[in-house]
N, C-alpha and C positions, 0 to 999 in steps of 0.2 A: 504493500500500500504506500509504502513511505516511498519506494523507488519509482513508483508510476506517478505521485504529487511531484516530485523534483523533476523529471522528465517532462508534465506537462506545465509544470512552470517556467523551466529552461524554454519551452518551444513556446512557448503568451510571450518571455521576454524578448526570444530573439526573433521573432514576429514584430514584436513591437518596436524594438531597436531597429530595424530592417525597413518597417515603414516612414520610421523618423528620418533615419540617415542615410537611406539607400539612395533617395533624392539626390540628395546633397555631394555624398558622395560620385553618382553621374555626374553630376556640375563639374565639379573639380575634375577628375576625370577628361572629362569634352573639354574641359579651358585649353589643354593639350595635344588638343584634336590638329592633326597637320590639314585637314582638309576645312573647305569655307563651308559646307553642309554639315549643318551640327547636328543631324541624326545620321551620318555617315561614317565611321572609322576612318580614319586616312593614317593613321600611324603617330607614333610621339612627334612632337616639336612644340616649342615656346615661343611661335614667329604672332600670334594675337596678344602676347603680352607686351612684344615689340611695338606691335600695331598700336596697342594701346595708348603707348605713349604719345603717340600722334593725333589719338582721337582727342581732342581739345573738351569736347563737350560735356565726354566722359567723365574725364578727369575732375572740369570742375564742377560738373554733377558731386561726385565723389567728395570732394573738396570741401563744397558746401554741407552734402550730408554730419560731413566728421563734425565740421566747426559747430552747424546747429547740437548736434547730439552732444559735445560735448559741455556745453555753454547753458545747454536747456537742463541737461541732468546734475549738472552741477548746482544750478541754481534751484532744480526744483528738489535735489538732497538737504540742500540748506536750509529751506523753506519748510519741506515735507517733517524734516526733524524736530522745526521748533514744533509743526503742529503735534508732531506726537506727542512734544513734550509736557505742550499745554492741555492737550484730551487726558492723558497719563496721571502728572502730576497734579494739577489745580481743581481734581473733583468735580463737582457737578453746581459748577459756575453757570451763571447767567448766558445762553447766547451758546450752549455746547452743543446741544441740539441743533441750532445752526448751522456753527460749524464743523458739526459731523456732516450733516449731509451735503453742504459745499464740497467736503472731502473729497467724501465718497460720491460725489454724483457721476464723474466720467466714468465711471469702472461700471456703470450702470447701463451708462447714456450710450446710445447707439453713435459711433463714432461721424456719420452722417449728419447726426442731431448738434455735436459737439461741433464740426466743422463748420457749419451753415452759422452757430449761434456766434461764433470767432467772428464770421466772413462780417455779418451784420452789426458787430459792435464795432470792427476796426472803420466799415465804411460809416457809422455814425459820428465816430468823432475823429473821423476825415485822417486816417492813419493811412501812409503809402504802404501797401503791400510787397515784403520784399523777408529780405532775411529777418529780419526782426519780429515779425508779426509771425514769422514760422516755430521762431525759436520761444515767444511768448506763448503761442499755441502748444508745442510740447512741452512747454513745461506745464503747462496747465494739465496736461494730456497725461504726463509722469508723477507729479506729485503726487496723487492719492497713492500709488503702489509703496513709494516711499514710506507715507505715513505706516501702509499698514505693517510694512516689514521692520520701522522703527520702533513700532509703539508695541508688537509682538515681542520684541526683545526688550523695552522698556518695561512691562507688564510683569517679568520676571526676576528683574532688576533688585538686587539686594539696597535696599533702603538706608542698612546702616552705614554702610562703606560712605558714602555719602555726609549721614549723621555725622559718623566719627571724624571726617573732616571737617565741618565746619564744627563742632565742639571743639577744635583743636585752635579755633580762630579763621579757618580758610573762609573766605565769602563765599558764596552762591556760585558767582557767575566763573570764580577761579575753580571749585570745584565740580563744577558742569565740566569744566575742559579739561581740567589734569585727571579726574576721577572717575564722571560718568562714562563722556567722550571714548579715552581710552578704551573703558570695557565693552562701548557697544560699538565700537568701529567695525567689526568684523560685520556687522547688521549694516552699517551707514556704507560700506564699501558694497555690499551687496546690493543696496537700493541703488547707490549710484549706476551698479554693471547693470542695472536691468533697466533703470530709465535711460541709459543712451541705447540700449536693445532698443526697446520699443522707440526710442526718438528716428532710429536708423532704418527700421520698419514699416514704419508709417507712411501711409499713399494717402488715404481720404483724408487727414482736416489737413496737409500739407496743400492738398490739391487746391481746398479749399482756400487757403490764408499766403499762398505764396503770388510771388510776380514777376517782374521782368527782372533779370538777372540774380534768380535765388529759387532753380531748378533745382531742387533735392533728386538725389538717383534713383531712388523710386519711379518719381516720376518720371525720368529721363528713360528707367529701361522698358516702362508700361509703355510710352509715345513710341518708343523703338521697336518694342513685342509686337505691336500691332502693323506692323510691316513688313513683321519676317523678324527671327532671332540672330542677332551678329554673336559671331562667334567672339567679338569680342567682350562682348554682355557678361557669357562664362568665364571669361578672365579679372575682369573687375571684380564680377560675386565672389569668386574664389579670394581676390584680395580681401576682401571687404567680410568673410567670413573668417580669411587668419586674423584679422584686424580684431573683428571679435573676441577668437579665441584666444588670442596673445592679450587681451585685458584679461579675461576670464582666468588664463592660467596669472599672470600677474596679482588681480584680488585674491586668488588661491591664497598664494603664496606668500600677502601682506596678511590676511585673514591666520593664517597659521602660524606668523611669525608674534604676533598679540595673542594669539592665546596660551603660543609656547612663554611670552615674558610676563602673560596674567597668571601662568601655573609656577 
């Protein structure tokens, strides 16, 4: 009994891992592809990552994606944090109800509803459409996941360590940053890797809130998809997914480095 449960656990995961990655893994795969038919095999070569270089458009597609996701996820880590802190610590304050559900409404809100509501505030008070309004939009778009991965590790939070600092004379605000900070960064590095995920992600409220010269790559490779797939599409993605994985191992490895000097 026990060798038929491990057997057909082993084949759910590797089913499941196979439908996640097997994608992706093609991608990467075909960036490599020597031939310009990207359902075709033509043999290894690296001549579309050369190409690439020359695709202007790509690139600053690319370019801009990085700058927005990382500008948006960092601001909306900074933001998302205090709200946790103030949902967490300050009880059941005046206005919480509130601002829980300001929080939480994008994680609700059909990303359509969210884009459209961006497009109509920015042309109300006559804001140029452009990089800024995209990056205001993801972070609007990122901060509740912040919140909730902050406040999930806040929630657990040993209260005295804390105490015993400011009994000790530390203020507040110095042992928020030498005391709390420290122990939940492994949580604030993870909010951050996932709101520049989803900031890099994002097609509809980008589609929505951007303009002339602040084409996120999304968009760039959807206007491209619709006229045929260049093979150099799979070479960028393949960037743009080390790009990923190279933060991801990176917060790995700050993540474990604070827990190895918390123990």
């Amino acid at each position: 009994m026990h060798k038929g449960l491990s057997a057909t656990t082993a084949t759910a995961l590797a089913l499941g891992m196979a439908f996640l990655y097997l994608p992706i893994l093609v991608l990467v795969v075909y960036s490599f592809n020597a031939s310009r038919l990207v359902t075709v095999w033509g043999g290894w070569s690296t001549r579309w990552y050369a190409a690439l270089l020359e695709d202007a458009a790509l690139i600053e597609a690319a370019s801009i994606s990085l700058r927005v996701a990382a500008l948006s996820a960092t601001v909306a880590t900074v933001l998302g944090t205090l709200a946790a802190v103030a949902l967490v610590r300050f009880g059941r304050f005046r206005g919480r109800l509130v601002l829980s559900a300001l929080v939480y409404a994008p994680i609700v809100m059909p990303e359509v509803i969210t884009g459209l509501s961006l497009l109509l505030l920015f042309v109300a008070v006559n804001i140029d459409r452009g990089f800024w309004t995209v990056t205001i939009s993801h972070t609007t778009l990122t901060m509740c996941f912040v919140v909730l991965i902050v406040q999930s590790r806040l929630v657990r939070f040993d209260m005295s360590l804390e105490e015993a600092a400011m009994d000790l004379g530390c203020p507040p605000l110095r042992t928020f940053l030498t005391i709390t900070l420290p122990l939940i960064w492994p949580a604030v590095a993870s909010a951050w890797l996932l709101a520049f995920t989803l900031s890099l992600d994002d097609l509809v409220i980008a589609s929505f809130t951007t303009g002339p010269g602040a084409t996120t790559l999304p968009i760039r490779i959807y206007s491209d998809v619709r006229l045929g797939v260049k093979p150099e599409i799979n070479a960028v993605c393949t960037l743009m997914i080390a790009t990923v994985a190279a933060a991801l191992i990176l917060t790995s490895l700050v993540t474990k480095g604070a827990d190895a000097r918390r123990r």
